[in-house]
N, C-alpha and C positions, 0 to 999 in steps of 0.2 A: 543398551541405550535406546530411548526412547526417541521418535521423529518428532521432529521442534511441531508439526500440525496438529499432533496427538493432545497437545497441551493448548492448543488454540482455542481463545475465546470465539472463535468464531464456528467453532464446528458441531455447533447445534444453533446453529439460525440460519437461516434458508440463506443457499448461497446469491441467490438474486439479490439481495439486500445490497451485497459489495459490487454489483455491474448495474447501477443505474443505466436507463435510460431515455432519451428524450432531452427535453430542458422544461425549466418551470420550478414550480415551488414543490409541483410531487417530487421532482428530479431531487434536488435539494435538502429537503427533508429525508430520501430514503440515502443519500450522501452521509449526511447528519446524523442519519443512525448509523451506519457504518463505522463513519468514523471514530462514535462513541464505544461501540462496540470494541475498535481496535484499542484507544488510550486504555482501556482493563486487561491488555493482553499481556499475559507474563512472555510471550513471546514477537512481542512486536518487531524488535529491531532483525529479528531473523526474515520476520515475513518481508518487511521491507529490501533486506539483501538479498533475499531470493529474485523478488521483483524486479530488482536491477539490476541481476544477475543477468536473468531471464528475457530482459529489456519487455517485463509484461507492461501493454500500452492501453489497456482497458482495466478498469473498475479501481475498488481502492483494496489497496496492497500497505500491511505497515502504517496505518494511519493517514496513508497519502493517497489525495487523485491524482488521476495521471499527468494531468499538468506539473501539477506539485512536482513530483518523481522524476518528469524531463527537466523541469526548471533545477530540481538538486543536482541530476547529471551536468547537465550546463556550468554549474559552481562549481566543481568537482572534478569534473574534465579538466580546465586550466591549472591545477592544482600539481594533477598526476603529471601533465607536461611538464611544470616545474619541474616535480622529483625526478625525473626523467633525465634531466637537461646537464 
């Protein structure tokens, strides 16, 4: 079995691409491409489990910024308590 990164679109594009930083339109634009980069990934939905697995709190992980990825915890959270209860 092969590791789900082996099959990652991302693992020939310089990893800086997915840790923007700063703020501004450079910020944003290299977002931009990341994010495009991730929606061709036959592996997305792993990348992003890992990420919130991992509680990783920088760059984009899965298609998502980090915002993004706390605001999905946030939905998700109240969820699990349900099933919980």
């Amino acid at each position: 079995m092969t590791n789900w990164l082996d099959r990652a679109a991302c693992r020939d594009v310089d990893p800086e691409t997915f840790f923007p930083t700063g703020a501004g339109r450079l910020t944003e634009r290299q977002e931009t491409r990341a994010k495009s980069v991730c929606r061709r990934c036959p592996v997305r939905s792993e990348c992003l489990h890992s990420a919130q697995l991992h509680a990783s709190d920088d760059g984009v992980w899965g298609g998502l910024d980090a915002g993004e990825r706390r605001a999905l915890r946030r939905t998700r959270a109240p969820r699990a308590e349900q099933g919980a209860a």
